[in-house]
NUGULO-734509 format. One line per field, with one value per residue: residue number from 1; residue in one letter; y, z, x of N, C-alpha, C, O, CB in turn. Coordinates in steps of 0.02 Angstrom, whole numbers, always signed. Atoms other than C-alpha are relative to their C-alpha. Glycine has a CB too. Example, Ala and Ser with C-alpha at 12.3 -4.5 7.8 and 13.67 -1.06 7.14 Angstrom:
NUGULO-734509
pos <- (1|2);
code <- (a|s);
n.yy <- (-59|-59);
n.zz <- (+0|-3);
n.xx <- (+45|-42);
ca.yy <- (-225|-53);
ca.zz <- (+390|+357);
ca.xx <- (+615|+684);
c.yy <- (+60|+55);
c.zz <- (+0|+37);
c.xx <- (+45|-39);
o.yy <- (+59|+110);
o.zz <- (+33|+45);
o.xx <- (+97|-14);
cb.yy <- (+1|+23);
cb.zz <- (+62|-71);
cb.xx <- (-50|+20);
This chain:
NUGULO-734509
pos <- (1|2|3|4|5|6|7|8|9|10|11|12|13|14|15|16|17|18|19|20|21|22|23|24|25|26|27|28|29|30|31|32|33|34|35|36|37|38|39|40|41|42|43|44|45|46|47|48|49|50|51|52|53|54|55|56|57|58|59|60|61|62|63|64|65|66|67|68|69|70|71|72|73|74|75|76|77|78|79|80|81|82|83|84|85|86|87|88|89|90|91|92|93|94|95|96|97|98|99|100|101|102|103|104|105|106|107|108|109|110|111|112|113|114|115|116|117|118|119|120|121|122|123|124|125|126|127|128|129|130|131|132|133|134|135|136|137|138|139|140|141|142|143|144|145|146|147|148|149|150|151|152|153|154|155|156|157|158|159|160|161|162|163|164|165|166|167|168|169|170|171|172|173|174|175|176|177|178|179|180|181|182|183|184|185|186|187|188|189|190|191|192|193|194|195|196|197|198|199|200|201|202|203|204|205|206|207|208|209|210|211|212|213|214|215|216|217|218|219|220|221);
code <- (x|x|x|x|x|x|x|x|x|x|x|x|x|x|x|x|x|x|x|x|x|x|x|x|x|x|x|x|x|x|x|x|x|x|x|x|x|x|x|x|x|x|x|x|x|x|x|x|x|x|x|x|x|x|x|x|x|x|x|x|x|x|x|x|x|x|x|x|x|x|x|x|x|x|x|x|x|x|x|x|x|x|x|x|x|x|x|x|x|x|x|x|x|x|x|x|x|x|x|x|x|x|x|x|x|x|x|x|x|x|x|x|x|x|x|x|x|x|x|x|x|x|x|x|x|x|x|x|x|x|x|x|x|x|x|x|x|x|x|x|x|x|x|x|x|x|x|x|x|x|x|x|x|x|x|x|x|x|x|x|x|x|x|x|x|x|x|x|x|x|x|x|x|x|x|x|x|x|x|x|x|x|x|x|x|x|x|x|x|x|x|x|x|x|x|x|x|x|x|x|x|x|x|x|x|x|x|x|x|x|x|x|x|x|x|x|x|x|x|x|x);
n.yy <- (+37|+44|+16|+38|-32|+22|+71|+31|-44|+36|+53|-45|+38|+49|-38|+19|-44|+13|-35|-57|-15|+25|+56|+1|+30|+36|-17|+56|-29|-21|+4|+76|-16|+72|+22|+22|+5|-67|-19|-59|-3|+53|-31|-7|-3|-72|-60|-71|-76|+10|+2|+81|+22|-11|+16|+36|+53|+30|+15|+17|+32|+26|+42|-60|-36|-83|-33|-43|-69|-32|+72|+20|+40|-3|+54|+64|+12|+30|+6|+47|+27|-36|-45|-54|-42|-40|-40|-34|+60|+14|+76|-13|+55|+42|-4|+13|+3|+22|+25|-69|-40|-62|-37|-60|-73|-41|+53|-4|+57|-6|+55|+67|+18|+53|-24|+37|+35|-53|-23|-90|-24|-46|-42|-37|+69|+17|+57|+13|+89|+55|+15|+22|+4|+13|+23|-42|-27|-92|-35|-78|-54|-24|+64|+2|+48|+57|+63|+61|+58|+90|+47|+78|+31|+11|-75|-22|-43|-56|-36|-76|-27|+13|+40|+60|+66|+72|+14|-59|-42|-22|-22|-17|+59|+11|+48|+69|+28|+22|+46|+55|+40|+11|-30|+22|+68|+6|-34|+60|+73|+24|-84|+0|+69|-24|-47|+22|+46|-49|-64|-19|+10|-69|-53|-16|-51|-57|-10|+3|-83|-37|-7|-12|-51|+4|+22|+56|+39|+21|+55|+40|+66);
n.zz <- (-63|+1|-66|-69|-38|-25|-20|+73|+52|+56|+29|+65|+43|-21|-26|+24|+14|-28|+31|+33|-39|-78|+5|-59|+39|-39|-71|-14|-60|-3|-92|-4|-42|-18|+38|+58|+38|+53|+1|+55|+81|+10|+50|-17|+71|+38|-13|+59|-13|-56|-83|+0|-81|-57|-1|-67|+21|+22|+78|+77|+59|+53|+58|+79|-22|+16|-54|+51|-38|-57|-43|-38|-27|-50|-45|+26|+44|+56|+51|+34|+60|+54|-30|+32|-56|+35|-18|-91|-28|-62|-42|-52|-27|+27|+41|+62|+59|+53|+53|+28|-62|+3|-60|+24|-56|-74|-53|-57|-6|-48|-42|+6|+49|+90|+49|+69|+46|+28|-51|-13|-34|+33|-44|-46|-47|-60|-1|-37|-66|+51|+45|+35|+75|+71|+35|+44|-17|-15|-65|+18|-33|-69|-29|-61|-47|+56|+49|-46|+67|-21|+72|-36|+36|+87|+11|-66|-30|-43|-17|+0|-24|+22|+70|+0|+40|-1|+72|+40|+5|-78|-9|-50|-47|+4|+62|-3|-16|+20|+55|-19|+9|+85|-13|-13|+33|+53|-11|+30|-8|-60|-53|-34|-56|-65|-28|-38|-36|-37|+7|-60|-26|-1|-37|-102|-3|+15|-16|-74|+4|+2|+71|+47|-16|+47|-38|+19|-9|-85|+20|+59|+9);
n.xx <- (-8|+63|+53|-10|+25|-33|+1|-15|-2|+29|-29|+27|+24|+23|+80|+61|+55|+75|+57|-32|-37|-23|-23|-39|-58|-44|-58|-50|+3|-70|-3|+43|+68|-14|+44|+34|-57|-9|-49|-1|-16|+51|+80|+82|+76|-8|+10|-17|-45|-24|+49|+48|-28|+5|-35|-17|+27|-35|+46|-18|+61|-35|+10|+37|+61|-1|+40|+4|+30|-17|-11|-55|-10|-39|-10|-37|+39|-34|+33|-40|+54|+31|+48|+15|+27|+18|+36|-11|+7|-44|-19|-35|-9|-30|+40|-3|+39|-29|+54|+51|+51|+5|+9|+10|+33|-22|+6|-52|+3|-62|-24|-34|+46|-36|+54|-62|+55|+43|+15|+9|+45|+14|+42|-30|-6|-58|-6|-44|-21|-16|+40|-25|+19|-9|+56|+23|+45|+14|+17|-25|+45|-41|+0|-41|-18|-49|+28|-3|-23|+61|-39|+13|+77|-13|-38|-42|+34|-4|+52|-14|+35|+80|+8|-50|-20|+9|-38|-14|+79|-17|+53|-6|+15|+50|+17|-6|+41|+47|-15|+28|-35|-27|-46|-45|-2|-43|-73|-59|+38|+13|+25|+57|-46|-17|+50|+21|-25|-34|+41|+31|-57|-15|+23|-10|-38|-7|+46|-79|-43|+23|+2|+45|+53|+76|+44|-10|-48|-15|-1|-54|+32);
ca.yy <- (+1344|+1188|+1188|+1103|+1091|+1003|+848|+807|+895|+867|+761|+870|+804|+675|+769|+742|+843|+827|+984|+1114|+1220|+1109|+962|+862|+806|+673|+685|+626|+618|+713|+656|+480|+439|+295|+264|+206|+144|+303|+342|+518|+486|+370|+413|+460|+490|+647|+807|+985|+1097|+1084|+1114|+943|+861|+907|+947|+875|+693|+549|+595|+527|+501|+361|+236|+319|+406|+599|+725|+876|+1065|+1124|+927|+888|+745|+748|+674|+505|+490|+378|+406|+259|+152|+231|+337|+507|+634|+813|+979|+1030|+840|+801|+655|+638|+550|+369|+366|+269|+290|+183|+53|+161|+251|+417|+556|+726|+893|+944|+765|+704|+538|+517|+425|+256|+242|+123|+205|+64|-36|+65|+153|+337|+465|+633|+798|+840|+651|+599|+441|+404|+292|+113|+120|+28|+86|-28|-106|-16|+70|+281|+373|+551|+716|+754|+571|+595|+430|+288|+168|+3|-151|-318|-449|-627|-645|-674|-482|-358|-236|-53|+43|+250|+373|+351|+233|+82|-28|-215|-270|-142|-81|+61|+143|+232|+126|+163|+114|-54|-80|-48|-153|-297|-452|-432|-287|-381|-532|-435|-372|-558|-739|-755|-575|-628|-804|-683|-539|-664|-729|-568|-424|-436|-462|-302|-191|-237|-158|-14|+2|-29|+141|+233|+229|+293|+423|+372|+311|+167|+97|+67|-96|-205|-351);
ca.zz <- (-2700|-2676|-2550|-2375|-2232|-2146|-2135|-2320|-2487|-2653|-2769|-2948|-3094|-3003|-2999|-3041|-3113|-2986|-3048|-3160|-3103|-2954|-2929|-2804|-2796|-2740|-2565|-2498|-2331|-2243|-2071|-1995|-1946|-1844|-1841|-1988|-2025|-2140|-2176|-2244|-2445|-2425|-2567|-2489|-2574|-2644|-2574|-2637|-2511|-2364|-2236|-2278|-2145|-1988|-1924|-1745|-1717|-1845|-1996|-2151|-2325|-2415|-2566|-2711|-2563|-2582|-2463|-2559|-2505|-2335|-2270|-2139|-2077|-1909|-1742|-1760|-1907|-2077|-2265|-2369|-2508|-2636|-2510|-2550|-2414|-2465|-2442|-2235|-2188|-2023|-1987|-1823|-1684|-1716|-1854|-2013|-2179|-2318|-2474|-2575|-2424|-2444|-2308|-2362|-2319|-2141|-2077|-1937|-1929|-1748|-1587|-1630|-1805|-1964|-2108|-2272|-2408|-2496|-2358|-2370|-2238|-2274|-2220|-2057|-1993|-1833|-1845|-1690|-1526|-1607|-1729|-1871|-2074|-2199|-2348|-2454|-2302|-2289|-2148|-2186|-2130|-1940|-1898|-1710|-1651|-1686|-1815|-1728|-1861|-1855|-1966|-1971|-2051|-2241|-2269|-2134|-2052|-2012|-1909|-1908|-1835|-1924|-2079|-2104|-2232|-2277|-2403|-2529|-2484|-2381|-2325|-2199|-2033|-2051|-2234|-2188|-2069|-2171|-2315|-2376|-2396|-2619|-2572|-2486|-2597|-2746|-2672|-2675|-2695|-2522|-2431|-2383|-2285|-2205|-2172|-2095|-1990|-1919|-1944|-1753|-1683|-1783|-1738|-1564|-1581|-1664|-1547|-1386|-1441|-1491|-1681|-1740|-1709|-1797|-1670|-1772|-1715|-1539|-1585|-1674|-1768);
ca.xx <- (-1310|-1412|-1564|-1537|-1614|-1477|-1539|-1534|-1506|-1578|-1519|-1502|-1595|-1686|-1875|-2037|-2181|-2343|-2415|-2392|-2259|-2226|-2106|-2052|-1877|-1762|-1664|-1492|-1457|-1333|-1330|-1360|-1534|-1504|-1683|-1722|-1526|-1513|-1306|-1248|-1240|-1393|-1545|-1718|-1904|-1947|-1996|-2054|-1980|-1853|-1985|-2086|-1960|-1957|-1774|-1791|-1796|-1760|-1904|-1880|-1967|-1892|-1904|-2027|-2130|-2169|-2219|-2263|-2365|-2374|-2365|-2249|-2156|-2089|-2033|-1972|-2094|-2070|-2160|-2109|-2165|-2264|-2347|-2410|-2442|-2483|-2594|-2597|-2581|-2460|-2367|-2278|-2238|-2183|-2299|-2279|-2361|-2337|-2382|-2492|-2573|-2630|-2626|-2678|-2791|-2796|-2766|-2661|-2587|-2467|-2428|-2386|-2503|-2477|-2570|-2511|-2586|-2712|-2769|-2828|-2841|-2919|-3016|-2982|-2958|-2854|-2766|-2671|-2606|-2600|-2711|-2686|-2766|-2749|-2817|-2933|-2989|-3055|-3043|-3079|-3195|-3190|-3166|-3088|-3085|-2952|-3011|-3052|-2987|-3075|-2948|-2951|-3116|-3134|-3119|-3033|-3153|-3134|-3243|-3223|-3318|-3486|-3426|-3358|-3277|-3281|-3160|-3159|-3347|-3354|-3511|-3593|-3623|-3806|-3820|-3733|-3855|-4004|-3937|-4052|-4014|-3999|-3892|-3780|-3778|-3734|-3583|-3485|-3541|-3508|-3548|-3722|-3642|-3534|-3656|-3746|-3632|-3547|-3658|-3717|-3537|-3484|-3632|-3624|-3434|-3466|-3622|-3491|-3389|-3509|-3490|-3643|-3788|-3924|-4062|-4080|-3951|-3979|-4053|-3938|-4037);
c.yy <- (-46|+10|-55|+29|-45|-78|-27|+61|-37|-28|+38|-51|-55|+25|-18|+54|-7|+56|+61|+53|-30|-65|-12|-35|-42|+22|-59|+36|+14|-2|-71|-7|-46|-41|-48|-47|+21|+37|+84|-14|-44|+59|+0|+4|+62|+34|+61|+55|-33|-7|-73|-33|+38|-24|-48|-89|-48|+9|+1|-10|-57|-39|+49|+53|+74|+33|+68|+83|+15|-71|+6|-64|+17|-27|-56|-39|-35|+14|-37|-34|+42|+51|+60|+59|+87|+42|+20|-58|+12|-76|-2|-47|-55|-49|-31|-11|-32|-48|+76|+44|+91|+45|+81|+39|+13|-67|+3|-78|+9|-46|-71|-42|-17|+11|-41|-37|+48|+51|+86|+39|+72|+49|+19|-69|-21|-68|-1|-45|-51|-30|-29|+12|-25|-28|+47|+60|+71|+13|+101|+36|+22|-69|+28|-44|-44|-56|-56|-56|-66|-57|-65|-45|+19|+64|+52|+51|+58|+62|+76|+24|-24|-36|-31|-47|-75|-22|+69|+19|+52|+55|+44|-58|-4|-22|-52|-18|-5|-50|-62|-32|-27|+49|-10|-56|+27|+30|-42|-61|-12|+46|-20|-54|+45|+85|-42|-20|+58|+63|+10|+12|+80|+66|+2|+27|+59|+35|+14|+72|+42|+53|+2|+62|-8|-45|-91|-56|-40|-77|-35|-81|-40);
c.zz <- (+12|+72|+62|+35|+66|+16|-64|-46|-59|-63|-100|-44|+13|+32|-41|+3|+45|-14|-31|+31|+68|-25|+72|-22|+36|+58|+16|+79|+27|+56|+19|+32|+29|-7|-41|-55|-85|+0|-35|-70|-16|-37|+47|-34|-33|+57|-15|+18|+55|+78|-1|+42|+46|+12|+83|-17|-60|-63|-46|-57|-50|-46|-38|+47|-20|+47|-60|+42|+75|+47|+38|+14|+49|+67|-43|-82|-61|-53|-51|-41|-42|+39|-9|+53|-10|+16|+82|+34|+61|+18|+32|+52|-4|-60|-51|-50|-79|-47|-43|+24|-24|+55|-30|+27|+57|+49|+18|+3|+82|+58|-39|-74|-79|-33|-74|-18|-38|+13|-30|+71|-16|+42|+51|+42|+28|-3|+45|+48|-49|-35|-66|-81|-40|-56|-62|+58|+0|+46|-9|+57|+66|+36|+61|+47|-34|-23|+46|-86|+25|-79|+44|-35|-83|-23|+75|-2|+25|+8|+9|+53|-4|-81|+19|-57|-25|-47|-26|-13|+45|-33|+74|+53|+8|-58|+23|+54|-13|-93|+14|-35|-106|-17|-6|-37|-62|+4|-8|+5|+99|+56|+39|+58|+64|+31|+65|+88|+56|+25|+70|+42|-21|+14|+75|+31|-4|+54|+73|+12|-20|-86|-32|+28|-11|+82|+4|+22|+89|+2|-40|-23|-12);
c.xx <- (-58|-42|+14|-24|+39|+5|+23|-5|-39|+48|-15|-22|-28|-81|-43|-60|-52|-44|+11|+23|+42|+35|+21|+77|+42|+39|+62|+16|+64|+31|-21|-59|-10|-74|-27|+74|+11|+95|+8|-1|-72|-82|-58|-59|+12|-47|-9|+41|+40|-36|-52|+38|+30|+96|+30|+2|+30|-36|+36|-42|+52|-26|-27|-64|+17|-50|+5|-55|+1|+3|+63|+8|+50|+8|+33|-43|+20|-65|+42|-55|-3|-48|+3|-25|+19|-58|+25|+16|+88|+22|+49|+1|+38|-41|+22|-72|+36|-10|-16|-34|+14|-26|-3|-70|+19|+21|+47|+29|+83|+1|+39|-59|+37|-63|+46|-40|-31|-38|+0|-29|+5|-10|+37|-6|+32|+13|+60|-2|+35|-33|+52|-53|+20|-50|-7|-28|-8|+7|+8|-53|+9|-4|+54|+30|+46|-55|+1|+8|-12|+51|+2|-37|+24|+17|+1|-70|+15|-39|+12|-59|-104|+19|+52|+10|+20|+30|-1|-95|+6|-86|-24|+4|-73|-41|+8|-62|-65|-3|-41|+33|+54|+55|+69|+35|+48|+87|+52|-42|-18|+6|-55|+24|+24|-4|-32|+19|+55|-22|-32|+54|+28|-25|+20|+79|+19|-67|+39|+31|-31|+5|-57|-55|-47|-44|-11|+31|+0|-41|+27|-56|+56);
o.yy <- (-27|+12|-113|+90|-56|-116|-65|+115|-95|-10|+37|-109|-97|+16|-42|+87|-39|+48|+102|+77|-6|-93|+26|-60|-23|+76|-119|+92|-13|+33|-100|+29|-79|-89|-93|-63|-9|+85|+106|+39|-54|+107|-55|-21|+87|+2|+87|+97|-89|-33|-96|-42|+73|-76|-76|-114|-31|-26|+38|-35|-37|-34|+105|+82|+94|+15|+73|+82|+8|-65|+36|-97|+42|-70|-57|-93|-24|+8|-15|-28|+79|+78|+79|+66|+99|+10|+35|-45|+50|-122|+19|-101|-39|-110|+3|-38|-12|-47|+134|+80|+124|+31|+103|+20|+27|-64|+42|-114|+39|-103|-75|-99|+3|-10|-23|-52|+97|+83|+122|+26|+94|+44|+46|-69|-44|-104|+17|-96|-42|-91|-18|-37|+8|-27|+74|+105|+94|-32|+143|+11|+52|-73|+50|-36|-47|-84|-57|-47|-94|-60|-82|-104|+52|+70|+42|+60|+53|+103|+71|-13|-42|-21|-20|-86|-82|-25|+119|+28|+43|+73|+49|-113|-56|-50|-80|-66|-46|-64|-91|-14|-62|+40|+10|-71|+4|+45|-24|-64|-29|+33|-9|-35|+45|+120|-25|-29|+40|+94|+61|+53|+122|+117|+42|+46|+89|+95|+68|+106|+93|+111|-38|+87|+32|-78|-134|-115|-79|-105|-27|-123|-100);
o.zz <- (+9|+128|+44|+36|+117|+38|-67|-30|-57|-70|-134|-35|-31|+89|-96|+52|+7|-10|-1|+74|+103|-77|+118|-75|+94|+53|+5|+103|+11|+78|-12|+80|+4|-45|-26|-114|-137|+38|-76|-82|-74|-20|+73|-91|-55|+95|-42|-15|+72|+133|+48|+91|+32|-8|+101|-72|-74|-111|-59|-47|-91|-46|-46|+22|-44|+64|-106|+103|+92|+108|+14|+12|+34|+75|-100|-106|-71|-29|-72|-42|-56|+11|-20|+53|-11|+43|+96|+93|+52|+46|+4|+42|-9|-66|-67|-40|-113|-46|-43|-11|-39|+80|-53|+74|+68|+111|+0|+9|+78|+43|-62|-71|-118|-19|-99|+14|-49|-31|-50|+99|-39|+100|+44|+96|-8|+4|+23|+49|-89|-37|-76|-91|-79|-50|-98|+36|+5|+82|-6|+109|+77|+88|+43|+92|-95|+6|+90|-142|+80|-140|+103|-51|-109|-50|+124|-55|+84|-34|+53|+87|+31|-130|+53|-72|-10|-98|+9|-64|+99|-87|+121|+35|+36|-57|+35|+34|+19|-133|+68|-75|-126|-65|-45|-26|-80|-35|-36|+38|+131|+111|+99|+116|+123|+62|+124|+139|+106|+74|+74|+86|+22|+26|+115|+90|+26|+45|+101|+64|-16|-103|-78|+81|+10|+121|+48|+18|+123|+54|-99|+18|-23);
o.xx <- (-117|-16|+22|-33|+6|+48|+71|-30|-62|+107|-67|-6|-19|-104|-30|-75|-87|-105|+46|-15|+87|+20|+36|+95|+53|+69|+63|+11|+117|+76|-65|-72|-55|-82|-66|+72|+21|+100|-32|+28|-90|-118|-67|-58|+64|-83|+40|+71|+20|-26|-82|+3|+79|+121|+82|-10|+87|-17|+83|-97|+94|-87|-4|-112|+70|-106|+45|-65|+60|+9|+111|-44|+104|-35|+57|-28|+79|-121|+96|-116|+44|-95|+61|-86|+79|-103|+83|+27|+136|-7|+100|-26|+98|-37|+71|-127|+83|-71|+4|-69|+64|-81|+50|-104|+78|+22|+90|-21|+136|-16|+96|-80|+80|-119|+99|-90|+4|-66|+45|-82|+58|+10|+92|-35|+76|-36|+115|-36|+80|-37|+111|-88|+55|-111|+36|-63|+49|-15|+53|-74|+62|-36|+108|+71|+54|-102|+45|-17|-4|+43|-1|-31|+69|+72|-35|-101|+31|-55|+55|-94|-151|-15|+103|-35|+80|-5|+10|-128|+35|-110|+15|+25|-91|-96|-45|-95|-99|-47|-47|+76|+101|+93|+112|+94|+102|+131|+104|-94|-67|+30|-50|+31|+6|+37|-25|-14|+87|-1|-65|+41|+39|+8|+44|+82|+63|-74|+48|+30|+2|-2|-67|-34|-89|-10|-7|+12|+33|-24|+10|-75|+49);
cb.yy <- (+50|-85|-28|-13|+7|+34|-30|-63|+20|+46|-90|+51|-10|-30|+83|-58|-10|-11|+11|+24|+37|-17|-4|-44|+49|-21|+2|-6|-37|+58|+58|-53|+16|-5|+23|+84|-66|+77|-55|+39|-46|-50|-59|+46|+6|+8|+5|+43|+84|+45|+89|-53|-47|-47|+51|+22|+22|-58|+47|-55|+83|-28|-64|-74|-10|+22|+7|-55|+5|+64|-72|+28|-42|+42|-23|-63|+51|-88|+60|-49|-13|-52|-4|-19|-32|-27|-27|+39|-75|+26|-59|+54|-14|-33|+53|-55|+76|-9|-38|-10|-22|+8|-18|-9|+0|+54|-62|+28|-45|+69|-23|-47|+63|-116|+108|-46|-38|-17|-27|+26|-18|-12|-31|+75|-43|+15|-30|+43|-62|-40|+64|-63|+38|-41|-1|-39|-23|+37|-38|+30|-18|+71|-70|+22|-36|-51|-20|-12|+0|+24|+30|+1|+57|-28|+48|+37|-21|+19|-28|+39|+58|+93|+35|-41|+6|-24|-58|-24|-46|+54|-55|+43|+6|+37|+2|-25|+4|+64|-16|-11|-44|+17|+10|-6|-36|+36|+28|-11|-77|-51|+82|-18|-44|-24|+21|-31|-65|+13|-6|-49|-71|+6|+0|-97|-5|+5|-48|-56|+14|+15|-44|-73|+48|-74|+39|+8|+48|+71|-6|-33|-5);
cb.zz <- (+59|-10|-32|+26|-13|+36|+26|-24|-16|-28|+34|-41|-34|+47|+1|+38|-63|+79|+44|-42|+6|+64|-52|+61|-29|-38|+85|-66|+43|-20|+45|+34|-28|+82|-16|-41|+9|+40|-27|+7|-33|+100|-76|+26|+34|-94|+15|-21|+30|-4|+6|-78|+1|+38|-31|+63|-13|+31|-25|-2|-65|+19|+8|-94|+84|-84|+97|-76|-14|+21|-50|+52|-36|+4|+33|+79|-11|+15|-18|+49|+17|-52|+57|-54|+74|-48|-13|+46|-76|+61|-36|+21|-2|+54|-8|+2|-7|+14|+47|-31|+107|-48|+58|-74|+23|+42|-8|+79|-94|+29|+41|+99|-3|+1|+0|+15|+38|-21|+61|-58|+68|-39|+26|+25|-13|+80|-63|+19|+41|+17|-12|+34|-27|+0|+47|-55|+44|-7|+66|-100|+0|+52|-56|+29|+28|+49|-73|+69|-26|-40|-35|+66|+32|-47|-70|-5|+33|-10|+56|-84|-26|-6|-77|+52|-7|-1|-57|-83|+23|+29|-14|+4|+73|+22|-64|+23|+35|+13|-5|-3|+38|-62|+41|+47|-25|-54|+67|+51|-38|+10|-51|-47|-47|+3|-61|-36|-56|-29|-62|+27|-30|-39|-7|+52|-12|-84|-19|-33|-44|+61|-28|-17|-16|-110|-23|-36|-21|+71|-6|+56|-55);
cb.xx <- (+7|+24|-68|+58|-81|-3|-71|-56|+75|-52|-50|+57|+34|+56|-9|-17|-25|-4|-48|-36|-27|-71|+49|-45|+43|+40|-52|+78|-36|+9|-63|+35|-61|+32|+1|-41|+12|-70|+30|+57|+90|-13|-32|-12|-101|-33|+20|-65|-50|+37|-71|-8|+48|-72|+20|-67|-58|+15|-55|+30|-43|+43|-42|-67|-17|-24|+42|-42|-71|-55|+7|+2|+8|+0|-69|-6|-22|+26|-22|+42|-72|-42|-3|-50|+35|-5|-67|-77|-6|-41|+12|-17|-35|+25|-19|+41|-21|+40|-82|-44|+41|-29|+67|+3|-69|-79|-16|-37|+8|+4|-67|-4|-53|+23|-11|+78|-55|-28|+52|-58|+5|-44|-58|-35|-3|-22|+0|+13|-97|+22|-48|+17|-1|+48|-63|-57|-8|-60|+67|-16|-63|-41|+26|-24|-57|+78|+49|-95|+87|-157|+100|-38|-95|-70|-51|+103|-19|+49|-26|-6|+30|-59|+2|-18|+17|-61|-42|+59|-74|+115|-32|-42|+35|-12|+38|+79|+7|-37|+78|-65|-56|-65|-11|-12|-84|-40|+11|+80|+71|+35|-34|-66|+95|+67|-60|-8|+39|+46|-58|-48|+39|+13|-69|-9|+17|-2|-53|+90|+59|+20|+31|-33|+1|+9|-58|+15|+62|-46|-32|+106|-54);
């Protein structure tokens, strides 16, 4: 008798190895999810067990995403793309995760939060309201606050608890601010230009919310 958990069934011979002994495996859905304009016979992502979606609500995992160990998706929630969410991780709400984004350990991603692109969040890290993770950016450990995102400028900006990333640099927020200027230089032709040219604009944000601890910091040069 095949596995269901009413919402969808699995889809035989359509699984994938993620770790010895373990697979996850294709879903079809068996109910409409208006949602997400999801029909009964309609293919979903993969999944390892029936309990990875949540049966209230409209959650779904579709395209090549995979929810996999004690992860949930639920509420009106979506995992799509190539996205990968896995270990104790939670996604809920009207929450999407997706791209290559990775959501795993004890994290939380919910309210009204877009975790997509390359985006990782980890640990025991809260990503909710209308926050927005993308990119290359991290957000892991006991990060509690929503990410603040700075785009526009030559590379996108996102500030965390106590670290923040710049393009595909990510550091603490008190490294970046004792970074000198050969530091910064060798990072791109034109990092130092726009170090120069922002680096007081973005402390004085992360300085605003209260993104940092270090003492240091209470002067922004």
């Amino acid at each position: 008798m095949q596995e269901t958990n009413q919402k969808f069934e699995f889809v035989e011979g359509d699984v994938i190895v993620i770790a010895p002994g373990r697979t996850v495996k294709r879903i079809r859905a068996l109910v409409t999810i208006a949602l997400f304009g999801v029909s009964p016979g309609d293919l979903g992502g993969y999944v390892e067990s029936v309990k990875n979606i949540g049966l209230a609500g409209d959650a779904w995992v579709s395209g090549d995403a995979q929810v996999s160990g004690d992860a949930q998706v639920s509420g009106d929630a979506q995992v799509y793309g190539d996205a990968r969410v896995y270990g104790d991780a939670r996604v809920s709400g009207n929450a999407r995760v997706s791209g290559n984004a990775r959501v795993y350990g004890d994290a939380r991603v919910y309210g009204d939060a877009r975790v997509y692109g390359n985006a990782w969040v980890y640990g025991n890290a809260r990503v909710y309201g209308d926050a927005l993770v993308s990119g290359n950016a991290r957000v892991y450990g006991d990060a509690t606050k929503t990410p603040i995102h700075i785009q526009g400028l030559r590379w996108g900006v996102t500030i965390a608890d106590t670290t923040m990333v710049i393009g595909c640099q990510q550091h603490t927020i008190t490294e970046w601010h004792s970074f000198d200027t050969e530091i910064i230089q060798a990072m791109d032709s034109d990092a130092l230009e726009f170090w120069t040219a922002y680096k007081p604009m973005i402390f004085g944000i992360a300085k605003a919310d209260s993104r940092f601890v270090e003492q240091e910091l209470d002067e922004v040069q």
